[in-house]
Structure formats: structure tokens, C-alpha cells
TORKOL-4160 file (C-alpha; in steps of 0.2 Angstrom, whole numbers, padded with zeros to 4 digits, m for minus):
354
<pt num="1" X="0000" Y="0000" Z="0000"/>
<pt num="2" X="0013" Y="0012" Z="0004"/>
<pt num="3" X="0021" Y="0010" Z="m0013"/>
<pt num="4" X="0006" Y="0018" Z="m0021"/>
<pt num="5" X="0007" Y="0032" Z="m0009"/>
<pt num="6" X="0001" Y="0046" Z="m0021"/>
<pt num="7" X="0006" Y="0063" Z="m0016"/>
<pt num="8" X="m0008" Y="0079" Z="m0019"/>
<pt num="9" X="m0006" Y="0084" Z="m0037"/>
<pt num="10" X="m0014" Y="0091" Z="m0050"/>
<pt num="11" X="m0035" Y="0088" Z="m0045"/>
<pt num="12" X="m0032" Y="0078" Z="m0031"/>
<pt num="13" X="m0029" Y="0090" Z="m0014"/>
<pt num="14" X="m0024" Y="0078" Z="m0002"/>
<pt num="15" X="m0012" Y="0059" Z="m0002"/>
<pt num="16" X="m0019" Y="0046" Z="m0005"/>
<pt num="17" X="m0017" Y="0026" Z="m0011"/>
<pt num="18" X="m0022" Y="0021" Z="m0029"/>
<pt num="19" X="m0027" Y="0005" Z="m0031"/>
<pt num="20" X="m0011" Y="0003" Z="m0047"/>
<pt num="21" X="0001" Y="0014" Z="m0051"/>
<pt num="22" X="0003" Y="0004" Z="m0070"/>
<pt num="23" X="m0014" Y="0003" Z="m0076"/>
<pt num="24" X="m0020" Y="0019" Z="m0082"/>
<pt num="25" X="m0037" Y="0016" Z="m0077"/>
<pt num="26" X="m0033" Y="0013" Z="m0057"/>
<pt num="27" X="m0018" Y="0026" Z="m0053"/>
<pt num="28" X="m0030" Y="0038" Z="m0046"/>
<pt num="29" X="m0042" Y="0038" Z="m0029"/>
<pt num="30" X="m0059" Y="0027" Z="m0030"/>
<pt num="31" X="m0071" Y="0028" Z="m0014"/>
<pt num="32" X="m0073" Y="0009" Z="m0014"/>
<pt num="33" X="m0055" Y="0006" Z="m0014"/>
<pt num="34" X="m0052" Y="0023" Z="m0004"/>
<pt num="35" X="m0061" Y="0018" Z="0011"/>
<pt num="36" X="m0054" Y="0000" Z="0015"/>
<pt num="37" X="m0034" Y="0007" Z="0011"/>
<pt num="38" X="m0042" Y="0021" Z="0026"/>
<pt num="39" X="m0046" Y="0007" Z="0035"/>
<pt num="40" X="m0030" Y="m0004" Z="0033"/>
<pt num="41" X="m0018" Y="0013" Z="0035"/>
<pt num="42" X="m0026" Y="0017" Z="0051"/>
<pt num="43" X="m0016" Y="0007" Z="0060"/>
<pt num="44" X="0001" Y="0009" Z="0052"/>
<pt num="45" X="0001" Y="0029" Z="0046"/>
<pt num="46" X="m0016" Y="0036" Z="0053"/>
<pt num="47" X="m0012" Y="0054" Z="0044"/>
<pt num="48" X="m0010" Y="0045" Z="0026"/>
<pt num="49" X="m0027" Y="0038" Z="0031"/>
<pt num="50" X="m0036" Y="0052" Z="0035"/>
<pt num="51" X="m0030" Y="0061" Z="0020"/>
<pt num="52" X="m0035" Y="0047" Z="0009"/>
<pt num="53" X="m0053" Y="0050" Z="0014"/>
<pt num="54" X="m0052" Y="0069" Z="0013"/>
<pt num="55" X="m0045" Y="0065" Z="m0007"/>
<pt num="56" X="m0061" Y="0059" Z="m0008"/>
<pt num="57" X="m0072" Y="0071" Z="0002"/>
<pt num="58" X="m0065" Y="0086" Z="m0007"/>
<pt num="59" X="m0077" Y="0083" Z="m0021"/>
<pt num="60" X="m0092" Y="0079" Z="m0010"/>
<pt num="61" X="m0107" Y="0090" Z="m0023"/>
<pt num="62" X="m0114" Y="0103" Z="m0014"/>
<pt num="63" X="m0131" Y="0111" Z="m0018"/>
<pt num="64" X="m0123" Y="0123" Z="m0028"/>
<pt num="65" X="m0115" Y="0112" Z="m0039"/>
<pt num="66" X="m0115" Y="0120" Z="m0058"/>
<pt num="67" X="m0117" Y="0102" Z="m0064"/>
<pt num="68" X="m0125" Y="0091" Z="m0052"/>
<pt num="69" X="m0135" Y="0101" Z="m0038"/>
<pt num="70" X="m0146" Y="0085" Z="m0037"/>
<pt num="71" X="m0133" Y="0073" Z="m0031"/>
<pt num="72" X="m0129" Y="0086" Z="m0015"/>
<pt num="73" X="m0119" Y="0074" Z="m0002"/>
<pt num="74" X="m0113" Y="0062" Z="m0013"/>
<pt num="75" X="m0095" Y="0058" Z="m0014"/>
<pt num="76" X="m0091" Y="0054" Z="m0034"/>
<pt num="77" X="m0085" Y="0037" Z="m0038"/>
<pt num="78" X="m0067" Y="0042" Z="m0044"/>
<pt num="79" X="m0054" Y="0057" Z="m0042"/>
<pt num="80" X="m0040" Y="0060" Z="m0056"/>
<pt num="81" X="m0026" Y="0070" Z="m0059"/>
<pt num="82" X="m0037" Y="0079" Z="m0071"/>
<pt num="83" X="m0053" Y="0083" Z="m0072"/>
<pt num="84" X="m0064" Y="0076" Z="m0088"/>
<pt num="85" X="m0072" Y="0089" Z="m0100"/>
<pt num="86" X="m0086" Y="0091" Z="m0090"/>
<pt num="87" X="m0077" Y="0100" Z="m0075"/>
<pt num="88" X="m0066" Y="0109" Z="m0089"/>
<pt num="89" X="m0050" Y="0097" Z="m0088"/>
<pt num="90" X="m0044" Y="0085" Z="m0102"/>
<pt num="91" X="m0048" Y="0069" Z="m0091"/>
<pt num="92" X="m0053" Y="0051" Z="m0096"/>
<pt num="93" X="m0054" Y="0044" Z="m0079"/>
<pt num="94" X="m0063" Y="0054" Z="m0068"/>
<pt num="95" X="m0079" Y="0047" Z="m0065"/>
<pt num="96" X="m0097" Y="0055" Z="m0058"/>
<pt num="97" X="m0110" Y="0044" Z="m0066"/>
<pt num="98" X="m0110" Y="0033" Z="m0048"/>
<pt num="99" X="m0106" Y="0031" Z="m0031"/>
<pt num="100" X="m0098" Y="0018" Z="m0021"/>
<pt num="101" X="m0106" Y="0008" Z="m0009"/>
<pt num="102" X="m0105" Y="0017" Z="0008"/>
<pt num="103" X="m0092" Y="0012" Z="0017"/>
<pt num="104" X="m0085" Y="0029" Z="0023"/>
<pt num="105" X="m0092" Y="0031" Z="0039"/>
<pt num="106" X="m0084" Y="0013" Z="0043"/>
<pt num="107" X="m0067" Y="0019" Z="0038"/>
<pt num="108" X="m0066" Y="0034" Z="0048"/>
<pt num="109" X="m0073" Y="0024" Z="0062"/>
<pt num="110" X="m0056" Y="0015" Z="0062"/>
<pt num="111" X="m0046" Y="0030" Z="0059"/>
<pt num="112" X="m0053" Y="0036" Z="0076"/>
<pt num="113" X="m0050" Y="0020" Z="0085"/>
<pt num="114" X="m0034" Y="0020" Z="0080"/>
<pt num="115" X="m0029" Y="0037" Z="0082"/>
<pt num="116" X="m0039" Y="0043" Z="0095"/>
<pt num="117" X="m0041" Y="0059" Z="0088"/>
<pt num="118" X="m0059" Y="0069" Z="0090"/>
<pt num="119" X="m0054" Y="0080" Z="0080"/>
<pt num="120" X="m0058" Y="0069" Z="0064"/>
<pt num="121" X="m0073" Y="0064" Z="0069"/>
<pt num="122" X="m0081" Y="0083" Z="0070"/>
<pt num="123" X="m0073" Y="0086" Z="0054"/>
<pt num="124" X="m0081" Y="0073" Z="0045"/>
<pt num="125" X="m0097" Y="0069" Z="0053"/>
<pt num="126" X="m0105" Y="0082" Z="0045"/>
<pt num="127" X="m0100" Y="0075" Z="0029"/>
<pt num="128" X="m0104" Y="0058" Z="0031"/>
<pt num="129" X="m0121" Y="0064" Z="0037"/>
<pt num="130" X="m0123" Y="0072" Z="0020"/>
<pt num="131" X="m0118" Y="0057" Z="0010"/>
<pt num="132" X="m0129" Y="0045" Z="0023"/>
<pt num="133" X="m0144" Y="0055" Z="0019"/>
<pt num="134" X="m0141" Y="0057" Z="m0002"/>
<pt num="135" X="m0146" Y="0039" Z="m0003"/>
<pt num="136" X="m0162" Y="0041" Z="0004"/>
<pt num="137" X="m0165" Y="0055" Z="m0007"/>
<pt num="138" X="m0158" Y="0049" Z="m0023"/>
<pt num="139" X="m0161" Y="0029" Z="m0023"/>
<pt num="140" X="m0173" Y="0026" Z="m0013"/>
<pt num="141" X="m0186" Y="0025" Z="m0029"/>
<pt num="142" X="m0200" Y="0014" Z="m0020"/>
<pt num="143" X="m0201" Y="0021" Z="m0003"/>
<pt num="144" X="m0201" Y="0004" Z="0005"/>
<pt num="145" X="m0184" Y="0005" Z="0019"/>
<pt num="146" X="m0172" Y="m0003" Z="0008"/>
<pt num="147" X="m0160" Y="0005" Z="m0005"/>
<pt num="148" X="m0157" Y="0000" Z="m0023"/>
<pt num="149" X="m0140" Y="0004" Z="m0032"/>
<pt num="150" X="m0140" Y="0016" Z="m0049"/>
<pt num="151" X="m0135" Y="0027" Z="m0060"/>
<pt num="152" X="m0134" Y="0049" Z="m0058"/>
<pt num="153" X="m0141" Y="0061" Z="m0071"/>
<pt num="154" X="m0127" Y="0059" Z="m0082"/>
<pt num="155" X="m0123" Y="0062" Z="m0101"/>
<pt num="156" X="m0118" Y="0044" Z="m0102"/>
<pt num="157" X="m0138" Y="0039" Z="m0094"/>
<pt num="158" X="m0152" Y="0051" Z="m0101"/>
<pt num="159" X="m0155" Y="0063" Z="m0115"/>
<pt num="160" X="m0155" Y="0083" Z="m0114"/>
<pt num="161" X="m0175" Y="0082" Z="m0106"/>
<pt num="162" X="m0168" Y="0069" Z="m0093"/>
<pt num="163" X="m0178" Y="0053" Z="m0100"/>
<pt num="164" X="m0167" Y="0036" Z="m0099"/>
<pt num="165" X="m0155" Y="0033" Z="m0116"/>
<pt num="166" X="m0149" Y="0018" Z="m0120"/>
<pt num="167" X="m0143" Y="0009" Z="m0138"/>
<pt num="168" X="m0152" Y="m0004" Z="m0144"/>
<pt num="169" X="m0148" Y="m0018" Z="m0161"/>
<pt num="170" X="m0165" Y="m0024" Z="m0169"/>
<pt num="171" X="m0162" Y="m0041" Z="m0181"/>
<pt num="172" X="m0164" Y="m0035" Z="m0197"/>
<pt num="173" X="m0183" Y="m0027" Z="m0203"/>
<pt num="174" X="m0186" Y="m0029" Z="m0183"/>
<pt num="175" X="m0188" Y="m0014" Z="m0174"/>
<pt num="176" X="m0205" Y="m0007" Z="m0169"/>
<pt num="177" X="m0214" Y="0008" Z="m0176"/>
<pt num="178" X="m0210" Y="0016" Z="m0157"/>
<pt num="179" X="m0192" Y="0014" Z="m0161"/>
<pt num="180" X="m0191" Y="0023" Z="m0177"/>
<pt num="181" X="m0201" Y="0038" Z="m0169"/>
<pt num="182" X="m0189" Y="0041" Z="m0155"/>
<pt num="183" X="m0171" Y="0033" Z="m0161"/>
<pt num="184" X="m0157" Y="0038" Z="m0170"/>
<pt num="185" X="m0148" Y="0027" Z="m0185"/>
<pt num="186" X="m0133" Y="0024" Z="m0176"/>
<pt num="187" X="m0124" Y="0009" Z="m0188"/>
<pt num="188" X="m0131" Y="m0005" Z="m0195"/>
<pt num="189" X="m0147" Y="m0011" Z="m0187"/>
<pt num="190" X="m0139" Y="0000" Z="m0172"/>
<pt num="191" X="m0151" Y="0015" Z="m0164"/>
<pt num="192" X="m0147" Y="0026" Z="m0151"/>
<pt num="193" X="m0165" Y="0027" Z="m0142"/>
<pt num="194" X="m0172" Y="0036" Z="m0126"/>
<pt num="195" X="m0187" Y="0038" Z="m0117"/>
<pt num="196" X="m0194" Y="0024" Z="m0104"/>
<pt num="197" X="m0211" Y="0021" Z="m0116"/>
<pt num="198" X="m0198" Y="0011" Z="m0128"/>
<pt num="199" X="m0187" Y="0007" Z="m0115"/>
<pt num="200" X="m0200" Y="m0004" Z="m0106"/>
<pt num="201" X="m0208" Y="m0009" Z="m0122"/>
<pt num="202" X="m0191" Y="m0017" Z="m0127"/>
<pt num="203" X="m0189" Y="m0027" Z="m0111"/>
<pt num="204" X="m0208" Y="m0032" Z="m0112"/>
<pt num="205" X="m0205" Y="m0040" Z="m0129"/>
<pt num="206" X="m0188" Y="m0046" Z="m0127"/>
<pt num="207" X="m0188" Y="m0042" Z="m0149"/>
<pt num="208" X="m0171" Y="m0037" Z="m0151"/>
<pt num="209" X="m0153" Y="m0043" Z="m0155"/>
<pt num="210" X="m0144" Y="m0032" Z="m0140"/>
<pt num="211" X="m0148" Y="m0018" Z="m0129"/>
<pt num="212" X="m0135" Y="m0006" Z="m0119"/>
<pt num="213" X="m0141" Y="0004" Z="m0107"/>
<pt num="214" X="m0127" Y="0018" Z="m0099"/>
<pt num="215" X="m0135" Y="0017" Z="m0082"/>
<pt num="216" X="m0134" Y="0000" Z="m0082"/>
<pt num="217" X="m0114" Y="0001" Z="m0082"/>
<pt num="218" X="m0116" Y="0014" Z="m0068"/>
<pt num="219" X="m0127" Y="0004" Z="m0057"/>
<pt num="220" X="m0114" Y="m0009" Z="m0060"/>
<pt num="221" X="m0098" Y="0001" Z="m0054"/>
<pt num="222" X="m0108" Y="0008" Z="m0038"/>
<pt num="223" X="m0111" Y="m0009" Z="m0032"/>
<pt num="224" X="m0092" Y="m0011" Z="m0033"/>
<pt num="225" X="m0096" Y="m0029" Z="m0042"/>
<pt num="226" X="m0095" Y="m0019" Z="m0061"/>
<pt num="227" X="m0101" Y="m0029" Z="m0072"/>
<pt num="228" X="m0108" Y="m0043" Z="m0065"/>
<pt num="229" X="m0121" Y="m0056" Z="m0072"/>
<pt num="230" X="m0134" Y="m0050" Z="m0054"/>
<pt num="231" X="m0136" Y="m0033" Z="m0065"/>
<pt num="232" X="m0138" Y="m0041" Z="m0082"/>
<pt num="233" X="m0121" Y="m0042" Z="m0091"/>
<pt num="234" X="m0120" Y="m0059" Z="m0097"/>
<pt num="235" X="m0113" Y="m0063" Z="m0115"/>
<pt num="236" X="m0125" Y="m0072" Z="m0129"/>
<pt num="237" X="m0116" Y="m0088" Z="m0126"/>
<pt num="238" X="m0123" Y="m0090" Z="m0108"/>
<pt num="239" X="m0139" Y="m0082" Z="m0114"/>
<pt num="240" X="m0140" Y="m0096" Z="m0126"/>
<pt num="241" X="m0136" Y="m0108" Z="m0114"/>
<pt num="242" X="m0148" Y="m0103" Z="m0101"/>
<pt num="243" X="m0163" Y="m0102" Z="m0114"/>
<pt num="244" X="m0158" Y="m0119" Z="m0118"/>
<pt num="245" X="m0161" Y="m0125" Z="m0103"/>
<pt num="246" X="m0176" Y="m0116" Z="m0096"/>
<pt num="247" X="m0187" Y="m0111" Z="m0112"/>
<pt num="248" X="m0180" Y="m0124" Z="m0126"/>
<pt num="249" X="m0171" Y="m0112" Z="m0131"/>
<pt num="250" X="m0183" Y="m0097" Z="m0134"/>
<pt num="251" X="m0170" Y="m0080" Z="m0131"/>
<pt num="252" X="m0183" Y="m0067" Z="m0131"/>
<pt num="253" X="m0190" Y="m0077" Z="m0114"/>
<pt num="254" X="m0174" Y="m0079" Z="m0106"/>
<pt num="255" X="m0171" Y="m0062" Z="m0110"/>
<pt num="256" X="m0182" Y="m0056" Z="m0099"/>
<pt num="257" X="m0176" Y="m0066" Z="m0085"/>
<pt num="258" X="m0158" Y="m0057" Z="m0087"/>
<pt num="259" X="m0162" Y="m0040" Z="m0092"/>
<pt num="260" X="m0164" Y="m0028" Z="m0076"/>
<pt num="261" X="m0175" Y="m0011" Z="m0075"/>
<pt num="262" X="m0173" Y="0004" Z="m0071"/>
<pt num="263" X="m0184" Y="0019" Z="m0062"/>
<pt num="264" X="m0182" Y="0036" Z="m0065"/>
<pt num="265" X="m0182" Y="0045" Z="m0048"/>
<pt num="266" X="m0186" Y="0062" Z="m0048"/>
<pt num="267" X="m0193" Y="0077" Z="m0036"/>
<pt num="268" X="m0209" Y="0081" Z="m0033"/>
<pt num="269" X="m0210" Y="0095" Z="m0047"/>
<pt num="270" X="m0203" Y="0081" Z="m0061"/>
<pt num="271" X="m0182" Y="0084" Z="m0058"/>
<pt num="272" X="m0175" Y="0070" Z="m0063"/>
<pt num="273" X="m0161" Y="0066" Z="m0048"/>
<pt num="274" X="m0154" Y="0049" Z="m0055"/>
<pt num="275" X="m0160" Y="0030" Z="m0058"/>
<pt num="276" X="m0163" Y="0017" Z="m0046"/>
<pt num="277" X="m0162" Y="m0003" Z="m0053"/>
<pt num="278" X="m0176" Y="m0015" Z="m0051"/>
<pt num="279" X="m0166" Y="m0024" Z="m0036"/>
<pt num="280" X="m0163" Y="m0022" Z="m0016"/>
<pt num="281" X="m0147" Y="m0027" Z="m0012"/>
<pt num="282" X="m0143" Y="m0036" Z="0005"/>
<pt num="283" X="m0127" Y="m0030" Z="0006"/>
<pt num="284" X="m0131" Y="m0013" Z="0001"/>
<pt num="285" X="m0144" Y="m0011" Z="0015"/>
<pt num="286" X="m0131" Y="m0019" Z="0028"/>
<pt num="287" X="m0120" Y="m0006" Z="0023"/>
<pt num="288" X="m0130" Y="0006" Z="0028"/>
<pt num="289" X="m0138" Y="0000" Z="0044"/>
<pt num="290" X="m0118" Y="m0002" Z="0047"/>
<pt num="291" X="m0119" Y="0016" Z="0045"/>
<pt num="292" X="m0131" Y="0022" Z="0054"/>
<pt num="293" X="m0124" Y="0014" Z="0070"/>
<pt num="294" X="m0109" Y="0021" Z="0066"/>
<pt num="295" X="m0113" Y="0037" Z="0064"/>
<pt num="296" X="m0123" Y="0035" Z="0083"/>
<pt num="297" X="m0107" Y="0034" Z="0090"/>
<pt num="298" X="m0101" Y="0048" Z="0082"/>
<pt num="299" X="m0114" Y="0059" Z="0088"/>
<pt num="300" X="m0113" Y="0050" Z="0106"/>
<pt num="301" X="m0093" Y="0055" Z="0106"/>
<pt num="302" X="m0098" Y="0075" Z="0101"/>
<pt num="303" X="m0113" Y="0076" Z="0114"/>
<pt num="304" X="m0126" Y="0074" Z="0102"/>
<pt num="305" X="m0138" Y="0061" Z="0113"/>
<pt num="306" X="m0154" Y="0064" Z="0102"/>
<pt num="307" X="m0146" Y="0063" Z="0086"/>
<pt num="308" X="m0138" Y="0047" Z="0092"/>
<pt num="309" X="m0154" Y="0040" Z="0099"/>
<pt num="310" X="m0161" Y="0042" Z="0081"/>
<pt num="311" X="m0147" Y="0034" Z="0072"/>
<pt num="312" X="m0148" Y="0021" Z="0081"/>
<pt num="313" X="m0167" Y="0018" Z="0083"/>
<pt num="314" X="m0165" Y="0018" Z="0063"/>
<pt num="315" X="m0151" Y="0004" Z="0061"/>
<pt num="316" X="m0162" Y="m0006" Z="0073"/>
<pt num="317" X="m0176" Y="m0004" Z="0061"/>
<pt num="318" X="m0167" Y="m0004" Z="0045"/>
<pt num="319" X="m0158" Y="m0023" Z="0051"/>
<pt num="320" X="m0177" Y="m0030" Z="0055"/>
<pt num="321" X="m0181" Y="m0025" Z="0037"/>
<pt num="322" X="m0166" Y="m0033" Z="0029"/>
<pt num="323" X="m0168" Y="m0049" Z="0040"/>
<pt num="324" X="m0186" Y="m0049" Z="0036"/>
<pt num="325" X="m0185" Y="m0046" Z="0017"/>
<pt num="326" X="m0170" Y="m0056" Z="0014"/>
<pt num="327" X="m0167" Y="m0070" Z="0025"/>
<pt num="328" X="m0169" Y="m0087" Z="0019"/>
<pt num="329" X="m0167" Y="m0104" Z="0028"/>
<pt num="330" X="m0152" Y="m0113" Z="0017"/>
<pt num="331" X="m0135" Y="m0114" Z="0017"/>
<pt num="332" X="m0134" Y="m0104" Z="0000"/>
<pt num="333" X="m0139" Y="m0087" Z="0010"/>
<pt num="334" X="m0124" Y="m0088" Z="0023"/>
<pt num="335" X="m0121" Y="m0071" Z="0018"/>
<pt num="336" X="m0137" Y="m0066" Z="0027"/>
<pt num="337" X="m0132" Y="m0075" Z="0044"/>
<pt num="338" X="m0117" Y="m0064" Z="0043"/>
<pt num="339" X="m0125" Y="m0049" Z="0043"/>
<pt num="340" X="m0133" Y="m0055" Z="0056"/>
<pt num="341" X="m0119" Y="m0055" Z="0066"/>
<pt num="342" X="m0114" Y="m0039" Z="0058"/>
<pt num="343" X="m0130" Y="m0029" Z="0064"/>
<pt num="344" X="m0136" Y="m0036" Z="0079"/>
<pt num="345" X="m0154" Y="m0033" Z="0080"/>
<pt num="346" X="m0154" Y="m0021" Z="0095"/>
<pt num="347" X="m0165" Y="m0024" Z="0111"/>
<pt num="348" X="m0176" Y="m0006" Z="0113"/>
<pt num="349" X="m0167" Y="m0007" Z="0134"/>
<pt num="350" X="m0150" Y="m0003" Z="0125"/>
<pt num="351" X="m0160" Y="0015" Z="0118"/>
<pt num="352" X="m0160" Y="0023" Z="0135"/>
<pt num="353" X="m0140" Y="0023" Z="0135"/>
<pt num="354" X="m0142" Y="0036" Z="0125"/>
């Protein structure tokens, strides 16, 4: 780790650990990898480690973001040396279309173990409240407790009005009336389409040859599992196969067991903020319950006792809801029996601690 000790230069402000220093893609700071080098440094250069999460905290959106006031709290999934076009650098790394999952609080948690130094904890725990909270503004689509991954409002996700984009190849003489209204000839038998109407019409009729959607890969790289078959990325070889064995051999049907969804979520006046996937992720929602107790000690260590209470009457519930929503009585879901032991439910007596 220390050999990818990264000084501040260029667009990143403080040191941090890249995750490669030879392939161009990874010689900058990501949050996913940011917060378990924080964790690991804590306990053998506690300043590297803090800096490492202030890398990524320096670009936390604010409301008063010129391109993204929407995503206020978030921490951007990857800091460069330069900044892409968007932010007026010359960049092909620096990445905003996602997040990482939340990990953050748990890192600075073990900075302060570590390090014993309050002084962290009130610098951050603003922040960390901030980015706690963007989640349930901006994928929280169906209101339900649980948080699904997706994708921000991005070039690379939605046309200019904010309606979902995606490219789609029809077979030859294929494509729908609908697609020829709202798509653009993009190569042969490729479109470049938008608008949910089509979108859902597509996946309804499983009738084309191969569909990319842009919030698709950024649903994929904020779960930190990229592009994994759980969020529809498998190759016509194993499409094939699986349609062999479960619908003699019919794609368009085993399409639409592979293919995810995605919601728009938006304000209550129509602003689109981002997309949310058609999935609840345990691990996501154990992150976050994770956090939430985290963040109760915090605010017990700087004298807050109410706020406290409250974050920690919130894991309680959020772990119930995962256990509940989740759980299921085979060896297969040992991941959940972890989690389990992860986030204890809490018994309501431990409440008056606080």
C-alpha cells in the first residue's frame, strides 16, 4: 500500500493510495478502494489515512454544484489527476456517473480507533451525514426502507430532457414503429434510443438482437461488483445456454429473466435526480444500517444524545427490514447469517444509553 502512496497533485488535494500505479485506469483515488486502504492505514500511518478520505471528500457535490446540484452529499465514484471535459480538464478517468457503496463512515470509524483523535470525527461527521442521507433522497425510488443501487443524471444515462438513453440492435426489418419515432440510426441495425415508453416496451417484448443501457454500467460500478451477471451483463453464449435449458431455447423469454429495469427518480415538481435498478441489495442495505450505528457513536462522542438515539433507533429498524426481506433458511444465503452478526438486532433497553 505504501508503494502507491500518491502525493496531492494536479485535482487531487490531499495523499492518497491508488489502487495501481501501472494501469492507467486505477492510478488515481476510488471511494470503494479509498475507504478500505483508510481502514487498513489506520493502524500503520493514521495521517495517510485520513488524507486518503479527505481525497475523496473534497469533491463531496454541494447544492450549488453548476453540474450536479441534485446529487448534494454524494462523494463521486473516482478522483484523477485531471478533471474530464465536463469539470473543464482533459480527463478520461474521472468518474461521476455513480457512487460507491457506503463504506466511509466505517473507515473513519477506524481512523478514530486507531488514532484517538476527535478532531476527525467533528470534521467529518458532517459529511458523512450528508452522503448518509443522499441515498435516501436519490435511490430510494419505492419508498419501501431498503435502497437499490443506480446510475446519476449523467450524459452517459439520459437525453438533454432527462428521459433514460440507451442503444439498442433490432435483427434485421425488426424494430418497432416506437423505435423509429424516437431513435437515431446509429450503424447497422444499431439505434441510439431514449425515453422509458420504448425502454419498457423493449424489455416487455424481449424483440431485439442487443440492448445497452449507460445506467446500467453505472449501477454496475456503484455496487463495486462492475459488471456482474446480478445486473444483467452476461454474453450471448450464456444467454443461449440458459434459454436452452429453461425455455427450449426461446431468447426473447430468457431475456427477460436477465435483463434488469430501471426507475427514473425524480422530485416532486418532475427533476429527474438519477435511476434506481429494479433490485434491493442485502449487502447494500447492511452497509447502511452499518452506518447508521456508526454514525450514533459519532454523535454520542460529540454530545449529540438525540441525534444518536435516532441513528440508532434507525439501524435497529433498517436490520429488522433486511432480516425480514431477505433471509432465507439454506446454506446458499450464509451471507445473510453474517449480517446477522454484523448488525445485531438491537433490544429497545440498549436505547436509554443514549
Amino acid at each position: 500500500m505504501t508503494a502507491n502512496w500518491r502525493s496531492a497533485a494536479g485535482a487531487l488535494k490531499h495523499d492518497g493510495v491508488t489502487p495501481s500505479v501501472t494501469a492507467r485506469w486505477f492510478n488515481g483515488t476510488w471511494a470503494w478502494d479509498s475507504w478500505k486502504h483508510a481502514y487498513a492505514l489506520a493502524h500503520f500511518n493514521n495521517d495517510l489515512a485520513k488524507d486518503n478520505v479527505r481525497a475523496m471528500f473534497d469533491y463531496q457535490v454541494n447544492k450549488t454544484d453548476p453540474l450536479r446540484p441534485q446529487d448534494d452529499g454524494m462523494v463521486i465514484d473516482a478522483v484523477f489527476y485531471n478533471k474530464d471535459s465536463a469539470r473543464g480538464g482533459d480527463g478520461g478517468n474521472w468518474n461521476e456517473r455513480n457512487t460507491k457503496p457506503p463504506l466511509a463512515a466505517w473507515a473513519v470509524w477506524e481512523i478514530y480507533q486507531a488514532g484517538n483523535e476527535l478532531a476527525f470525527i467533528k470534521e467529518m461527521f458532517p459529511k458523512l451525514q450528508r452522503y448518509h442521507q443522499w441515498w435516501y433522497l436519490n435511490r430510494f425510488h419505492n419508498q419501501n426502507g431498503l435502497i437499490e443501487y443506480g446510475g446519476n443524471k449523467h450524459k452517459y444515462h439520459n437525453d438533454n430532457e432527462g428521459s433514460i438513453s440507451f442503444t439498442v440492435k433490432f435483427e434485421q426489418h425488426k424494430q418497432s414503429k416506437l423505435a423509429l419515432a424516437h431513435c437515431q440510426q446509429a450503424g447497422k441495425q444499431w439505434f441510439t434510443c431514449s425515453g422509458m415508453a420504448l425502454y419498457e416496451e423493449l424489455l416487455a417484448t424481449g424483440k431485439y438482437a442487443e440492448l445497452d443501457i449507460g445506467a446500467q454500467h453505472g449501477a454496475g460500478w456503484e455496487s463495486g461488483m462492475d459488471n456482474a451477471a446480478r445486473f444483467g451483463f452476461i454474453n450471448a453464449e450464456q444467454l443461449q445456454h440458459y434459454a436452452n435449458a429453461n425455455y427450449q431455447g426461446k431468447i426473447e423469454l430468457a431475456r427477460k429473466d436477465w435483463q434488469v429495469m430501471f426507475y427514473e427518480n425524480k422530485t416532486s415538481d418532475g427533476t429527474l435526480l438519477g435511476f434506481s435498478i429494479n433490485q434491493e441489495s442485502v449487502e447494500l442495505n447492511a452497509y447502511l444500517a452499518k452506518e447508521k450505528a456508526l454514525l450514533a457513536k459519532m454523535a454520542k462522542l460529540l454530545d449529540l444524545p438525540k441525534v444518536a438515539k435516532e441513528y440508532l433507533q434507525d439501524s435497529a429498524k433498517l436490520a429488522v427490514r433486511v432480516n425480514q426481506c431477505f433471509s432465507m433458511k439454506t446454506p446458499a444465503f450464509i451471507m445473510i447469517a453474517n449480517f446477522q452478526q454484523m448488525i445485531r438486532p438491537i433490544n429497545t433497553a440498549v436505547l436509554a444509553n443514549y
